[in-house]
N, C-alpha and C positions, 0 to 999 in steps of 0.2 A: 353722193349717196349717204342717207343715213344709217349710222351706228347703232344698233340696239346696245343701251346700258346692263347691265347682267344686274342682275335683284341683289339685295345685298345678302340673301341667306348666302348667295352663290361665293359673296367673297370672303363670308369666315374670316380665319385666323392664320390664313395659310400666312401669311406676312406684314410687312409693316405697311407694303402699296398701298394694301385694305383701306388699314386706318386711316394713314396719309389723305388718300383719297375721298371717303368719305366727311373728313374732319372740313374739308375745305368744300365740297358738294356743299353741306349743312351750314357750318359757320360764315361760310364767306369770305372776302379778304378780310388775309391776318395784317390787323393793326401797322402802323409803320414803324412807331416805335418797336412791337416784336420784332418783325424783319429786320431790323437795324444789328439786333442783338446774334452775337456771333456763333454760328452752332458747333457745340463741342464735339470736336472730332473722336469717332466713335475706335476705342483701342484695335487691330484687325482680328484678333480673338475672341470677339464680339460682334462684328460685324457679321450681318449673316450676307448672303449670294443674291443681290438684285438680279434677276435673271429677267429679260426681254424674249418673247415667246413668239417668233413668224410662223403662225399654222399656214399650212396653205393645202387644199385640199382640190387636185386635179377634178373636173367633172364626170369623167372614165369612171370616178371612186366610187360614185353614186351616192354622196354623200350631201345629203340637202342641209338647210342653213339650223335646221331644230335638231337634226341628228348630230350636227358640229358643236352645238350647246351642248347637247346631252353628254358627247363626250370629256370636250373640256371640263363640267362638274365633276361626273365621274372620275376624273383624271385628279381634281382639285382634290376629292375625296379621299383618293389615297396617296396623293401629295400631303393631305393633314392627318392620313391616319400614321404612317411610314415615316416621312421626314419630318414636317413638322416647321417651326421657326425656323431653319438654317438655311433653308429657300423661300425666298420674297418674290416669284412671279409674277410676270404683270404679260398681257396678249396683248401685242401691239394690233390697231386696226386699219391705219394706213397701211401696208406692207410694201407702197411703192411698185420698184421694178422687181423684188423678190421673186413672185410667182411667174414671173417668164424667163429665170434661169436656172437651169439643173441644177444639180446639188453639185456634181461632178466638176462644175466649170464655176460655182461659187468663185469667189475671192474673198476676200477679210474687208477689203474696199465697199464690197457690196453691203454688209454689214453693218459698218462703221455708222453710218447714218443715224441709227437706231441706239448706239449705244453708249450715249452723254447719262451720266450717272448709277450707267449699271456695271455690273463685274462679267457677265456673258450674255452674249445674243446667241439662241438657237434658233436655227432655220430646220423646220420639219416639215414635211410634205408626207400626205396621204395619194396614191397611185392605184393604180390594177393594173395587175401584171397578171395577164391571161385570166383565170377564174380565181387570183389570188390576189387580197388587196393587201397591198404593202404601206407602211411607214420608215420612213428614212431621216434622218437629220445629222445637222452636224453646228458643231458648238465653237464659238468664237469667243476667247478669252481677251477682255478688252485692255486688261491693264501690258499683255504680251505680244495681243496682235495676234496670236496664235490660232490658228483657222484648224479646227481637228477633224480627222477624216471622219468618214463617210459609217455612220452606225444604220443597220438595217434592220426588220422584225416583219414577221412575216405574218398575217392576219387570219387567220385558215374559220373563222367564225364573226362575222359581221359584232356581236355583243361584245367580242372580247378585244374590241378597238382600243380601250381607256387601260386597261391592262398590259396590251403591248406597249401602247404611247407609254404608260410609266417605266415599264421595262429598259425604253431606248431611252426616256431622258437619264435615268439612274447609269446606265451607260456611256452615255454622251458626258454627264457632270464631270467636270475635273477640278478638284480641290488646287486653294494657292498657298503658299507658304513664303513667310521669309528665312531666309538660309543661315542661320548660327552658326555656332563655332563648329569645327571639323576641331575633332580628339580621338582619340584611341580607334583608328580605324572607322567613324560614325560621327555623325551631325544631326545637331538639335534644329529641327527645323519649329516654327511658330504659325501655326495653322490657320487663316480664317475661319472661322464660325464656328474654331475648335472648341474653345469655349461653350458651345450654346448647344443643350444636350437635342439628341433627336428621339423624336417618338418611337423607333425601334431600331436594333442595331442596324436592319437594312438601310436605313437614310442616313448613317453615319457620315457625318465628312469624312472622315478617313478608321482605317481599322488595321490592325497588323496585316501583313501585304500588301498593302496599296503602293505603288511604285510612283515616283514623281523622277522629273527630267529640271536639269537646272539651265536657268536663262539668265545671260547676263545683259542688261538695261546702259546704256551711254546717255543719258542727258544730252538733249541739243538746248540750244536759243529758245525763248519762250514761242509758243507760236509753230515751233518745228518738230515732227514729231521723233522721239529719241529712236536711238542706233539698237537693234533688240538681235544676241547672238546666242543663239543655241548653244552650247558645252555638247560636244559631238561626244557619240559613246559613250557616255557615263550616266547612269540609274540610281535611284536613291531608293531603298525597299523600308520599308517601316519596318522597326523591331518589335518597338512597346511603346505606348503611348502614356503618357504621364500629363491630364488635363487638359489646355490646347498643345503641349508641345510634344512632337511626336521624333523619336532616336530616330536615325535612320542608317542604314546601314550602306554604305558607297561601294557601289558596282561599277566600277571603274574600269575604261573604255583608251583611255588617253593617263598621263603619267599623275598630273596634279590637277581633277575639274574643279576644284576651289580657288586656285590658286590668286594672291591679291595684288602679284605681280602687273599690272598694269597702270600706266602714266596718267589716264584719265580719271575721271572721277566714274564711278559704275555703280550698281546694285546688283547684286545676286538674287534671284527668287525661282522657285521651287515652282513647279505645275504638275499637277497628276498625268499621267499616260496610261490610256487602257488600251488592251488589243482589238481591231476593229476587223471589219469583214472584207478586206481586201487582201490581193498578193502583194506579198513581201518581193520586189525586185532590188537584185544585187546584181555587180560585178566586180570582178577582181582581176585587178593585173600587177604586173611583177614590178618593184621598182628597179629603176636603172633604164634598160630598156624598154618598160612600157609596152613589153608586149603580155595579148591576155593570158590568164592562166586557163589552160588547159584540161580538161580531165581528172580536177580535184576535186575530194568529194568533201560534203560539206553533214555535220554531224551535229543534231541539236539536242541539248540538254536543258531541261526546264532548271530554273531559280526560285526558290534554293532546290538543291540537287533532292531529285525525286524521283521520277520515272527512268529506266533507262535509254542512255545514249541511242538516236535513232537516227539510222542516213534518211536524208531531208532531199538531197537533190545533187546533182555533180555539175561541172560549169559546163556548158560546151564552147563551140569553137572560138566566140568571142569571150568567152573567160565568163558569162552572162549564165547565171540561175534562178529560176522564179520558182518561191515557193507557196505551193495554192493557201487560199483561205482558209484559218480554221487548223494550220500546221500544228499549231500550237494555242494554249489558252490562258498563256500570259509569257513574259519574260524570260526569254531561254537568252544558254551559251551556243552562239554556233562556232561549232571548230571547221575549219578548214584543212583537211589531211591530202599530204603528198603521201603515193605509194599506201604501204598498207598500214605503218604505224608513225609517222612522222607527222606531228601539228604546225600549221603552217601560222597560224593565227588562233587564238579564242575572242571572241566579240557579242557583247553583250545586244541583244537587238527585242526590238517588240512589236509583235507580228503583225501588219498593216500599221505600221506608224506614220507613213508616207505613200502617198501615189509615187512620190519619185524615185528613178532608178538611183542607188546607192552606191559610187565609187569606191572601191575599199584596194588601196596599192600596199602591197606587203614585199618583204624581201625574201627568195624563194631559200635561198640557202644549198646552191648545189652541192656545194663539199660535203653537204649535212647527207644529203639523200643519197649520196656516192658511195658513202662509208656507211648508208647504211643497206645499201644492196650489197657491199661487199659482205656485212656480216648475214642478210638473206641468203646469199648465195654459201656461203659457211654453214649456216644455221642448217639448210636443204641438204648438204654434204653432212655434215654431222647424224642426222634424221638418218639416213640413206644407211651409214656405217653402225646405227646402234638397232636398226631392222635386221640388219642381218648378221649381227652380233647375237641377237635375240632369237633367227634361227639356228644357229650355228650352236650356239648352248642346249636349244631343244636337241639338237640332232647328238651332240657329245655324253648330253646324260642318257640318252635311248642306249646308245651305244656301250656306257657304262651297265646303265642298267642288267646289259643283254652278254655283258664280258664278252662283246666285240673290240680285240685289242686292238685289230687293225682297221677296222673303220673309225675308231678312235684315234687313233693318228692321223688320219685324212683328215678328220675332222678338224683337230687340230691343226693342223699343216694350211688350211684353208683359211680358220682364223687367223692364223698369223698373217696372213700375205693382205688383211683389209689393212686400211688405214688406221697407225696407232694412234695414242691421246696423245703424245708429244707433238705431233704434227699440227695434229688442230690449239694444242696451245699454243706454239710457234704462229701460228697464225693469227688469231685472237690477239697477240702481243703486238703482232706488226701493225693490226688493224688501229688500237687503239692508238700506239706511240706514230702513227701515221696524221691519224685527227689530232695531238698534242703539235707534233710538229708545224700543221696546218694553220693553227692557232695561233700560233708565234708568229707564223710569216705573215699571214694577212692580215693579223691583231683583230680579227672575227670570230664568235664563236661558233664552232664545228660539232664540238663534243656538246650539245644540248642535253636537258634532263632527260628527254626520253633513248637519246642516243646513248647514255650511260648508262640508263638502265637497260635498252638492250644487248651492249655489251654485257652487264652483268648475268643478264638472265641467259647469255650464251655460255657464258664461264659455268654456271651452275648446270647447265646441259652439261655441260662435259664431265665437270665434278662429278653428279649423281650416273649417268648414264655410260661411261666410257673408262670406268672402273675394271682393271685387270686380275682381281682375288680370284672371281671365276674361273678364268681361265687358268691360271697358274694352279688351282683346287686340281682339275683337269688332266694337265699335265703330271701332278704329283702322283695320281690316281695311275694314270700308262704309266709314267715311269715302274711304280711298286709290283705292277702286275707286269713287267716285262723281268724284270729283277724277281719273281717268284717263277718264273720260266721257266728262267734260265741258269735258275739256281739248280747244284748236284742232289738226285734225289740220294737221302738214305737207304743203306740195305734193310732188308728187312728183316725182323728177327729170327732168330733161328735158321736162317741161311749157310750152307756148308763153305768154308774159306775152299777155293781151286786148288788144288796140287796137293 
């Protein structure tokens, strides 16, 4: 079938394809002697984004071949109002077996085809879905291999096609970087196309927050394609941005994701991650025996620390929690809590980063959760004995008030018979030097931070609340007034002596 050529108004300045291509339409074969001369490889902070563009438009869409022009300009239009140079687009016109496989069942394989010279292939599809035409696509990073999920936009007006389509490519782009030195807790990363400004801050290559994922690169034999290993759990957030190179600040997942510990030869490099429109599935099981966790609830915090801590989901029976779309709207901490205050885990995650379910084995720490139901269980006794410490004081001062001497000693008589503060401190003592001794025998740690500090905040319970001044104020009060009783009255004046 043939190709319609697009006019050249239509291809502008949005990149260098433009030019490229028109130079050689017009001029013809470049000379032999040119070709021979070696082209100077362009620094990657200068380099802008060859981006490879599979439209593919279902028939359902009702999208005819003059409405798919109109769009793509449109699209072009504020690809050069917005970004600018730092994306070089080109629409492929062959698209092969593209349009007879969902997005969902994609591969990177199916991709590949398409992207000899460029830095991402996107595959977008135009659909209807009931009386709503949708846009989907998903972006494949060519030098990682990196197949990124599934971005959606929803079309609710036939005109505003070219404005979602930008929306979801702006979405789908993910910036590359090479990986710098790690100093002071942060990493200078070297941004592609950092260098080359864009037409507004929206087409930025990157901007403070942009979060990237680090990928480490094995070199094979010429000809084979290299070993390419994710760095599990660990995020890089932009601080500040200093011309192409951008600080970034490690959100760290695992103990060293830099680390240059390895025999082989490798390269580290940096890829953007944004949150997409799918569920986040996890599961968690215990280490050791491998069975799942149970009934832990799972608490997520956005990064950097902003909105408050929100329960997200609990596991059930398979230790399995799926958290819907849209949980979150970018880079949270999910904690994982045994009981009501003990963290099982904190882990760094972003929301839809994978279709696939997520393993995560932690160590449960029973000693930990033991000692700390003992001190729940103290904590509830303590609560109990300063309730009714609290009535017992309202009823003594009534009683005062009213120079009831002898319901002031009942009163009294009943406080004393609660439980005193030496008790619950005897207790508290046994608790902790029980978790110290714990620690010594299994050489594990028992007494965690949060377990210290619940001991602590139960010591202060008893400090402030289980304070005896009251009471003994009380007591000194009956005593004075039984001693004013039962003291001799004087005669009175003027009184006749007997006999």
């Amino acid at each position: 079938m043939s190709v319609a050529i697009p006019s050249v108004s239509k291809l502008r300045s949005v990149g260098s394809f433009a030019c490229a291509g028109l130079l050689v339409l017009f001029l013809g074969t470049v000379p032999a002697q040119a070709q021979q001369k070696p082209a100077k490889a362009v620094p990657i902070e200068d380099k802008p984004y060859t981006i490879r563009i599979l439209l593919d438009v279902e028939p359902l869409a009702r999208i005819d071949p003059a409405r798919r022009a109109t769009i793509i300009d449109q699209w072009l239009d504020l690809v050069d109002s917005y970004v600018g140079a730092p994306w070089a687009p080109e629409f492929v016109a062959n698209q092969g077996e593209f349009p007879a496989i969902a997005l969902g069942d994609l591969k990177a394989d199916d991709l590949k085809p398409f992207a000899a010279n460029a830095d991402k292939v996107w595959g977008i599809r135009f659909y209807q879905q009931g009386p709503t035409l949708i846009v989907e696509g998903r972006e494949l990073d060519v030098q990682t291999n990196e197949l990124g999920e599934i971005h959606r936009r929803e079309i609710p007006y036939p005109v505003d096609a070219a404005r979602q389509l930008f929306r979801l490519t702006l979405a789908m782009f993910t910036p590359s970087a090479d990986i710098g030195e790690s100093k002071s807790g942060g990493v200078w990363f070297l941004v592609q196309g950092g260098a080359i400004p864009a037409n507004s801050p929206l087409g930025a290559v990157v901007s403070v927050g942009t979060i990237f994922r680090a990928l480490r690169i094995f070199p094979k034999p010429k000809g084979t394609p290299p070993e390419i290993i994710k760095v599990p759990y660990s995020y890089f957030r932009v601080e500040r941005i200093e011309g192409a190179r951008a600080r970034c600040e490690i959100i760290q997942g695992v103990g060293d994701p830099l680390t240059n510990r390895y025999a082989r030869e490798n390269k580290l490099v940096a890829l953007g991650i944004k949150p997409s429109s799918i569920p986040t599935k996890l599961r968690f099981i215990l280490k050791g025996d491998r069975r799942p966790a149970v009934g832990f609830r799972l608490i997520a915090r956005s990064i950097p620390t902003g909105l408050k801590p929100t329960d997200v989901g609990m596991t059930d029976r398979d230790g399995r929690v799926v958290l819907k779309p849209g949980f979150a709207d970018g880079l949270v901490s999910l904690r994982l809590m045994a009981g009501n205050e003990e963290p099982m885990l904190d882990l760094p995650v972003m929301p839809g980063e994978t279709t696939d379910e997520r393993l995560i084995v932690f160590e449960p720490r029973p000693q930990t959760l033991a000692l700390e139901a003992r001190l729940d269980a103290l904590r509830d006794a303590i609560i109990d004995v300063v309730a009714d410490r609290s009535r017992l004081e309202l009823r003594m001062k009534a009683r005062l008030d009213g120079e009831d001497w002898p319901g002031l000693d009942e009163a009294i008589k009943e406080f004393r018979k609660l439980t005193p503060r030496a008790v619950f401190e005897t207790k508290l003592t046994r608790i902790r030097e029980d978790g110290e001794r714990q620690e010594n025998e299994l050489k594990t740690r028992i007494l965690t931070r949060n377990a210290r500090a619940q001991l602590d905040e139960t010591k202060g319970l008893i400090d402030r609340y289980l304070d005896d001044d009251a009471i003994r104020s009380y007591e000194d009060a009956a005593q004075r007034a039984k001693a004013e009783l039962t003291k001799p009255k004087a005669p009175a004046r003027g009184a006749k002596k007997a006999g």
